[in-house]
N, CA, C and O atoms as a printed pandas DataFrame, in Angstrom:
     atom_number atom_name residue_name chain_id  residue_number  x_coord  y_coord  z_coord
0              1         N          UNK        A               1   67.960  -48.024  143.731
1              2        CA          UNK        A               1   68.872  -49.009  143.188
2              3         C          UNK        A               1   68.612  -50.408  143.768
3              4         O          UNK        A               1   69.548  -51.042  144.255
4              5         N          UNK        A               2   67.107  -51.008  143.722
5              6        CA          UNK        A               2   67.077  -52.335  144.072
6              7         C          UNK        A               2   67.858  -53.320  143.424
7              8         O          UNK        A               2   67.996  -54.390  144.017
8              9         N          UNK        A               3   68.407  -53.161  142.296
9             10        CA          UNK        A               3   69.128  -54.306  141.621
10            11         C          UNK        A               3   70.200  -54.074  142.003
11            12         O          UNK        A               3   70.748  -55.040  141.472
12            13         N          UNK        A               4   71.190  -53.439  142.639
13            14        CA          UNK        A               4   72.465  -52.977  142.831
14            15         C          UNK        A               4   72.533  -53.222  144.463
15            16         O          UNK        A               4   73.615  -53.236  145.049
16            17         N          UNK        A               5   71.291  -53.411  145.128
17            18        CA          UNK        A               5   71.557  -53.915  146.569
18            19         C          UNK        A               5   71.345  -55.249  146.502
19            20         O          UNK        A               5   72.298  -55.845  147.004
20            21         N          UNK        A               6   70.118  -56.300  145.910
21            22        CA          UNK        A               6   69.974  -57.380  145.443
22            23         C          UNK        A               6   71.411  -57.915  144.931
23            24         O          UNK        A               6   71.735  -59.048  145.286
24            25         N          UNK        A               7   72.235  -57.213  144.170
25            26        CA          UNK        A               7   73.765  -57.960  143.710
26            27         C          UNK        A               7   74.378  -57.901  145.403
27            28         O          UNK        A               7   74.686  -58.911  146.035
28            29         N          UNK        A               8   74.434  -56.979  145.750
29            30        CA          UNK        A               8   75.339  -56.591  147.072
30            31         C          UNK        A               8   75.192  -58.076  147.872
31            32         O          UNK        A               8   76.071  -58.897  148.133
32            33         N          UNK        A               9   73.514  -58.109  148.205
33            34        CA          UNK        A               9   73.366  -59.448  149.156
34            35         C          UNK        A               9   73.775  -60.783  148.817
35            36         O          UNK        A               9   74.346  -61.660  149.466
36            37         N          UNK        A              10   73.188  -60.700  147.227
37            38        CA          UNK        A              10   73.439  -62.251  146.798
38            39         C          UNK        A              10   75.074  -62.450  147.046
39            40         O          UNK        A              10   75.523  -63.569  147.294
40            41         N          UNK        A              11   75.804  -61.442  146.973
41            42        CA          UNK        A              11   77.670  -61.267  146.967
42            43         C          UNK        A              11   77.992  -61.681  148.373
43            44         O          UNK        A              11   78.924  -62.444  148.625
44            45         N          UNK        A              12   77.344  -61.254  149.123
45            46        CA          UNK        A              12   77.688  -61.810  150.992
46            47         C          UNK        A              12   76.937  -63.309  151.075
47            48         O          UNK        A              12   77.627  -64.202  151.567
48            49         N          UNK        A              13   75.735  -63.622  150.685
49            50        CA          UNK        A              13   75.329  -65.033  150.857
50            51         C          UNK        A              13   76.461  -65.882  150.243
51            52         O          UNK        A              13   76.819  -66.804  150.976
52            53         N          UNK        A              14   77.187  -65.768  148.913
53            54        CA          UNK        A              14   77.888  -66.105  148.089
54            55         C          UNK        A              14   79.635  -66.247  149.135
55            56         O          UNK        A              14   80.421  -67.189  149.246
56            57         N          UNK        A              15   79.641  -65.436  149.470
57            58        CA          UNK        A              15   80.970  -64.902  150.390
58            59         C          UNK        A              15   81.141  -66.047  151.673
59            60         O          UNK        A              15   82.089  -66.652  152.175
60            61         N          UNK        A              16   79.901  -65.988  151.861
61            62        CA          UNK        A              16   79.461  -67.044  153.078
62            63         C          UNK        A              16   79.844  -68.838  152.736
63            64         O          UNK        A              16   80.480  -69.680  153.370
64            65         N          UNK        A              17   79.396  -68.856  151.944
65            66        CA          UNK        A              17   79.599  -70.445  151.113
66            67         C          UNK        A              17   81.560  -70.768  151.029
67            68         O          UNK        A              17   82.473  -69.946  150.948
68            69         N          UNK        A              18   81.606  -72.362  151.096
69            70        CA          UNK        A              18   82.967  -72.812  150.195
70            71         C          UNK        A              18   82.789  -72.418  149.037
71            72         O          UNK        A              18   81.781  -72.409  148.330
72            73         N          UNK        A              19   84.294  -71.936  148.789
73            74        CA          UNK        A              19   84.947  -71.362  147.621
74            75         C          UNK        A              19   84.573  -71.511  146.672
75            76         O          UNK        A              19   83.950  -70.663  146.033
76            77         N          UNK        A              20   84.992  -73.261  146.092
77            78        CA          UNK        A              20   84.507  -74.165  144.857
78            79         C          UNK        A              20   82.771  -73.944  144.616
79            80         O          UNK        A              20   82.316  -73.580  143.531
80            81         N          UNK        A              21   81.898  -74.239  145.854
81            82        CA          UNK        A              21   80.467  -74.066  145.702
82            83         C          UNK        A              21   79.962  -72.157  145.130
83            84         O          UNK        A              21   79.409  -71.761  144.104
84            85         N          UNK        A              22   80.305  -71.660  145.943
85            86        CA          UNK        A              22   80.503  -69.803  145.425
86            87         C          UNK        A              22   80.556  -69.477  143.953
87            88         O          UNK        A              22   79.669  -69.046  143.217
88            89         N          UNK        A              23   82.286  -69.904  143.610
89            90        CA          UNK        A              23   82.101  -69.701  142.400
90            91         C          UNK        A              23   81.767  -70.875  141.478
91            92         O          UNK        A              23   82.034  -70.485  140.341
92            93         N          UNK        A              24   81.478  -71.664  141.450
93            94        CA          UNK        A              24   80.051  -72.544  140.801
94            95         C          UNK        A              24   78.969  -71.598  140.200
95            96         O          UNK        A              24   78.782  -71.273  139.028
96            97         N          UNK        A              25   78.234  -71.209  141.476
97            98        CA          UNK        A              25   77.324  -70.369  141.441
98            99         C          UNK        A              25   77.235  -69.472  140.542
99           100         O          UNK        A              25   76.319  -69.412  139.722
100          101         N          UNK        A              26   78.672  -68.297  140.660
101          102        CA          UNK        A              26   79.070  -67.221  140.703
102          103         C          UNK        A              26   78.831  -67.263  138.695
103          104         O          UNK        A              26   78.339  -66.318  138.076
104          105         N          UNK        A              27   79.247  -68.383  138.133
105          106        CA          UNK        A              27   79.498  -68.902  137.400
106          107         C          UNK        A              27   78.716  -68.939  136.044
107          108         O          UNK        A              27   79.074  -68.708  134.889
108          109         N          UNK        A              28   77.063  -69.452  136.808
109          110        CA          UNK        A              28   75.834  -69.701  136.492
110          111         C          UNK        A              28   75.235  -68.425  135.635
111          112         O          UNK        A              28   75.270  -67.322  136.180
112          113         N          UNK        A              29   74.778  -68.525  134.531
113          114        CA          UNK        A              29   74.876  -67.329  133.790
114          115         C          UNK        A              29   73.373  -66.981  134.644
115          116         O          UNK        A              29   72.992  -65.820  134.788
116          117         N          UNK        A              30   72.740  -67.956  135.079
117          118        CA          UNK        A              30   71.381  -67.665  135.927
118          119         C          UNK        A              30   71.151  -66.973  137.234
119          120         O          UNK        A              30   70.091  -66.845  137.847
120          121         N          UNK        A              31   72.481  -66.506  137.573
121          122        CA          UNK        A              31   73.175  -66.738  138.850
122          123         C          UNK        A              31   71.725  -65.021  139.345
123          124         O          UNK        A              31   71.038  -64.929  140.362
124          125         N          UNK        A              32   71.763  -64.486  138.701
125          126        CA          UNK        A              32   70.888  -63.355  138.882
126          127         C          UNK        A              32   69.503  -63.213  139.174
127          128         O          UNK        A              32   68.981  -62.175  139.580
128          129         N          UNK        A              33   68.797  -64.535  138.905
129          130        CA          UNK        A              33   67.126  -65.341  138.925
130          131         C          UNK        A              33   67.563  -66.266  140.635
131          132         O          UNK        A              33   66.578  -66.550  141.316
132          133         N          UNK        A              34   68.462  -66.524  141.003
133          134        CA          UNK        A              34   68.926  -67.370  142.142
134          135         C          UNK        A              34   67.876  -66.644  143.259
135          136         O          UNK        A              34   67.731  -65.452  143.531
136          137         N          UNK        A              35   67.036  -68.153  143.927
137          138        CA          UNK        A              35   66.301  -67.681  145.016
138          139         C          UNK        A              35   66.265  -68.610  146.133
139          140         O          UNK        A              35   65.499  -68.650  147.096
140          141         N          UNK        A              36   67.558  -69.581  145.711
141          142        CA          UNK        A              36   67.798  -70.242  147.230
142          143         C          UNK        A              36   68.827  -71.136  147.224
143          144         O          UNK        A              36   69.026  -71.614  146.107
144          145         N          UNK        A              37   69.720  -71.618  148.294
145          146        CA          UNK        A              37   70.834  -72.565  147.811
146          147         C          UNK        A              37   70.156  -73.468  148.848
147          148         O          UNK        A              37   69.661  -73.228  149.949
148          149         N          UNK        A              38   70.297  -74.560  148.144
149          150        CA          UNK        A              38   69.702  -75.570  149.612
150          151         C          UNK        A              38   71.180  -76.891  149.902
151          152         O          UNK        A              38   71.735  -77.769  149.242
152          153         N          UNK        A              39   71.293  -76.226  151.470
153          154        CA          UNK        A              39   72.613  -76.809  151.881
154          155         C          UNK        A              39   72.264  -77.947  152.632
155          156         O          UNK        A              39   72.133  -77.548  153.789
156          157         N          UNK        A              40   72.058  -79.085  152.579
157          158        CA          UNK        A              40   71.910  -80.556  153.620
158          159         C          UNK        A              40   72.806  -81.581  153.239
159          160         O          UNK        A              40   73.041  -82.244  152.228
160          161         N          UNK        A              41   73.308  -81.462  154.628
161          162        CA          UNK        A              41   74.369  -82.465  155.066
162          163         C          UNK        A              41   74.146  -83.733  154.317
163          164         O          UNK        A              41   73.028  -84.236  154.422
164          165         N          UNK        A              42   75.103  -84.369  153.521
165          166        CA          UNK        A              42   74.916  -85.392  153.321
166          167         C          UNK        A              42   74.461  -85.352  151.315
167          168         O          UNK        A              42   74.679  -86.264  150.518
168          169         N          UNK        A              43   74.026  -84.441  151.116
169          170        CA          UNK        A              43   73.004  -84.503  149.653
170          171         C          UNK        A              43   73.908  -83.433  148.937
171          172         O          UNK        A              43   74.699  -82.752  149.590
172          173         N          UNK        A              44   73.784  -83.320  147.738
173          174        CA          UNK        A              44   74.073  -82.427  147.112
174          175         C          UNK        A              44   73.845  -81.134  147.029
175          176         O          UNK        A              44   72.725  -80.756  147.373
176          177         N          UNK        A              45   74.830  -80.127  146.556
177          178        CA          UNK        A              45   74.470  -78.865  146.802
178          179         C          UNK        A              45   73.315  -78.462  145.703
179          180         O          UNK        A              45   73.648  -78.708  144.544
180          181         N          UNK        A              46   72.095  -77.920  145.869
181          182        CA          UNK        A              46   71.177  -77.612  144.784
182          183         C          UNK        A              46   70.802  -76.335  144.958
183          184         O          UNK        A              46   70.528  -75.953  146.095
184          185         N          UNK        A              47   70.724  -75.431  143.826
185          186        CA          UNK        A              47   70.399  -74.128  143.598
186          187         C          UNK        A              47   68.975  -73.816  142.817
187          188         O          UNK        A              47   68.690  -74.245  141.699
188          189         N          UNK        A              48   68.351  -73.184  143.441
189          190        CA          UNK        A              48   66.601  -72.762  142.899
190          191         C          UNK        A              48   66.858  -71.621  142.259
191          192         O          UNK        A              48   67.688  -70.757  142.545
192          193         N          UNK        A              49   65.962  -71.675  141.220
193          194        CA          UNK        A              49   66.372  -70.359  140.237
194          195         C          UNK        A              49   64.596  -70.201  140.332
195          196         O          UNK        A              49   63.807  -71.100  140.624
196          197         N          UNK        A              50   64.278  -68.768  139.988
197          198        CA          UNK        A              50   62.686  -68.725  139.425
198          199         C          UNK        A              50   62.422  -69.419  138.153
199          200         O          UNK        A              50   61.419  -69.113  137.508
200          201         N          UNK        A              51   63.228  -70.320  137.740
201          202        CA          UNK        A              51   62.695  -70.997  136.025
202          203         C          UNK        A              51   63.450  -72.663  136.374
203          204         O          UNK        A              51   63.750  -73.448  135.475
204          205         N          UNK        A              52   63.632  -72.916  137.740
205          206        CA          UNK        A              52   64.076  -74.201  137.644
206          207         C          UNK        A              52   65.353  -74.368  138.458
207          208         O          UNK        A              52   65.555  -73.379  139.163
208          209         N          UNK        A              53   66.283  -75.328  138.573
209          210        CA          UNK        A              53   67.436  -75.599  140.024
210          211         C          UNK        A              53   68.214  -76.301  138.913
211          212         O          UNK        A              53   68.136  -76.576  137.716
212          213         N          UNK        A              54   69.280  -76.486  140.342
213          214        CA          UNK        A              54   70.332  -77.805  139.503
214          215         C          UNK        A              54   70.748  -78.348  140.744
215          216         O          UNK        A              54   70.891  -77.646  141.745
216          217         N          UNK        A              55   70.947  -79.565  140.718
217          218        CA          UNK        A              55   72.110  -80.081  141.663
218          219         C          UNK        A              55   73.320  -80.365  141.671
219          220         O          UNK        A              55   73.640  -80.985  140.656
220          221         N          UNK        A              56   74.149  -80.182  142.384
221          222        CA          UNK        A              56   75.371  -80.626  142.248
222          223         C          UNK        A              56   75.815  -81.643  142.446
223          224         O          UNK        A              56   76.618  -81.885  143.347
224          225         N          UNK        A              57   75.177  -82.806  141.275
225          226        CA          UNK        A              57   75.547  -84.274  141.832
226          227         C          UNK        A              57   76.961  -84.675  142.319
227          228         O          UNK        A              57   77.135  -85.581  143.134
228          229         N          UNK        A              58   77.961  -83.946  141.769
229          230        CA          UNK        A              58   78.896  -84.400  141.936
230          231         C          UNK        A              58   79.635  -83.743  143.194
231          232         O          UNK        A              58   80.772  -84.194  143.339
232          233         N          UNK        A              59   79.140  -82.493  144.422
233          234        CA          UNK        A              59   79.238  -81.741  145.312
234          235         C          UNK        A              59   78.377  -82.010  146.501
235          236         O          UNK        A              59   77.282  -81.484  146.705
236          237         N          UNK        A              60   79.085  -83.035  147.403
237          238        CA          UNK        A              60   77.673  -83.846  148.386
238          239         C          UNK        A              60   78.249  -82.406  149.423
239          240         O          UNK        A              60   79.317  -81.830  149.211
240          241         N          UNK        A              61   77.551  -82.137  150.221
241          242        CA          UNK        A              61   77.488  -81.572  151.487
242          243         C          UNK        A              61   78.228  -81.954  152.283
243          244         O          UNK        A              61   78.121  -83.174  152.158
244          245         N          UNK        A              62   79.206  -81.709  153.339
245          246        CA          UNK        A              62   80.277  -82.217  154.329
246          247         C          UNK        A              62   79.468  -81.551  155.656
247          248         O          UNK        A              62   78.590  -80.692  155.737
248          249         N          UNK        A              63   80.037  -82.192  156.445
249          250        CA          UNK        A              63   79.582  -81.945  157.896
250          251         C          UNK        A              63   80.913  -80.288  157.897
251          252         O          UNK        A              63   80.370  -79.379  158.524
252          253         N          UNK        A              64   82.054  -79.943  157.473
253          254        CA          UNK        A              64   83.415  -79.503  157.072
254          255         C          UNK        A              64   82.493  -78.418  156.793
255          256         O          UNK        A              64   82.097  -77.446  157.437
256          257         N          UNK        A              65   82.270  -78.886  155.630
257          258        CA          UNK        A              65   81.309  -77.053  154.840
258          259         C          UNK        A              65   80.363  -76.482  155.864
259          260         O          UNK        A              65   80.476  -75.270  156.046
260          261         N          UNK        A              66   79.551  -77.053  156.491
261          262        CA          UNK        A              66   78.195  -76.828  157.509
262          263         C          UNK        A              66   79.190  -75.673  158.817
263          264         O          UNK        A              66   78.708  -74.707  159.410
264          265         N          UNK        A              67   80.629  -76.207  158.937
265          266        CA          UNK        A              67   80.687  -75.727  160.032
266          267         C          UNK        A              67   81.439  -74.674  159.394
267          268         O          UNK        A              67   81.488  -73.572  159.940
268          269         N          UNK        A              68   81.955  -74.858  158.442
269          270        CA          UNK        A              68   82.710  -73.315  157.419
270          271         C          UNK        A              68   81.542  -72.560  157.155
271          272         O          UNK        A              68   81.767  -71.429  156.725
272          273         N          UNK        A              69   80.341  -72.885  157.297
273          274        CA          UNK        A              69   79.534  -71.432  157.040
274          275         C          UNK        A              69   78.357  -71.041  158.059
275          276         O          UNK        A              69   77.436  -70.295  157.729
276          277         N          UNK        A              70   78.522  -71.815  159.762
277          278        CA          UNK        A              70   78.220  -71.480  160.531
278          279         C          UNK        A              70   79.375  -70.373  160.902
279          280         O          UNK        A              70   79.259  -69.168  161.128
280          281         N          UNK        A              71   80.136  -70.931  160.888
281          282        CA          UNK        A              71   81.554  -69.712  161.605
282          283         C          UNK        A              71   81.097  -68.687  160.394
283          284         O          UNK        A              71   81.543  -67.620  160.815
284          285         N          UNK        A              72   80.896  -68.597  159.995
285          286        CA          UNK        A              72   80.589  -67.056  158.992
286          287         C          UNK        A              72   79.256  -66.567  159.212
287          288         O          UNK        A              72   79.130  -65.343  159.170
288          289         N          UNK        A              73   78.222  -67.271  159.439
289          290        CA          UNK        A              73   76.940  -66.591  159.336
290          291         C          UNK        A              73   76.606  -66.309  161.164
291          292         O          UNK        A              73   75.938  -65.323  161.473
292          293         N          UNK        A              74   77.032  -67.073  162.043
293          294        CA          UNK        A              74   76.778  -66.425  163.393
294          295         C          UNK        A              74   75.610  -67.231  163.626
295          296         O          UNK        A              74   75.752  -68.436  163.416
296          297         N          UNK        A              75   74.462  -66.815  164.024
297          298        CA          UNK        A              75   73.173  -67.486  164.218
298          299         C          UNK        A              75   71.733  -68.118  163.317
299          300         O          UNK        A              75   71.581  -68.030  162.099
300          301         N          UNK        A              76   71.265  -68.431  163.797
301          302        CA          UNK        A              76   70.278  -68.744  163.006
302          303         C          UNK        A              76   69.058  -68.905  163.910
303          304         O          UNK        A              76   69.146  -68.893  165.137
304          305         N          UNK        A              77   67.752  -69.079  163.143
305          306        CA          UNK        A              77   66.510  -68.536  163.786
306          307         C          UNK        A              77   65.627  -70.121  164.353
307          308         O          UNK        A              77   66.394  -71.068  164.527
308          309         N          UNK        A              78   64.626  -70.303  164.534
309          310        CA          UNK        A              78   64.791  -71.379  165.335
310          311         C          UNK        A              78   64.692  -72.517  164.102
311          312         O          UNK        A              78   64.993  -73.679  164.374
312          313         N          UNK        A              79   64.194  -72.108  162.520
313          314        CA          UNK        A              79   63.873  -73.115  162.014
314          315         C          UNK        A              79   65.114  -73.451  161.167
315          316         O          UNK        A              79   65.132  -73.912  160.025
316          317         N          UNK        A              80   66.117  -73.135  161.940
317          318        CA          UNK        A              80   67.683  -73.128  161.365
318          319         C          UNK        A              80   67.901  -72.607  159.878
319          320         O          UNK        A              80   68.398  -73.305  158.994
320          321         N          UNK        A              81   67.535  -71.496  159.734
321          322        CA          UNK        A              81   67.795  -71.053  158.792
322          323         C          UNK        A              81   68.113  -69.175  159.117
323          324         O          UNK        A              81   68.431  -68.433  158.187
């Protein structure tokens, strides 16, 4: 059941994120091709799909969100991710 653990993870990466940004996502009829959220302080939230991204021009990054999804994810590896 690789597609049924693939939903499981993308559901905790998703879980991990602000609310509004999550279900955005959640939202995305593409949401299933999703192969990266790219979170930087300051810029918009943008999502990589295997056929192309979007940004969230109108969803800049907060220093607020960064630390709402450090307190959820725990650590990170040295290239901060």
């Amino acid at each position: 059941m690789p597609h049924r653990r693939a939903i499981e993870d993308l559901n905790r990466i998703l879980d991990i994120l602000p609310t509004d940004v999550s279900d955005r996502i959640r939202l995305d009829p593409r949401v299933e091709r999703l192969i990266e959220i790219v979170f930087d302080l300051g810029r918009p939230v943008e999502i990589r799909f295997f056929d192309g991204f979007e940004d969230f021009d109108d969803r800049l990054v907060t220093r607020e969100d960064l630390n709402y999804v450090v307190d959820r994810v725990g650590s990170f590896t040295e290239d901060n991710r």
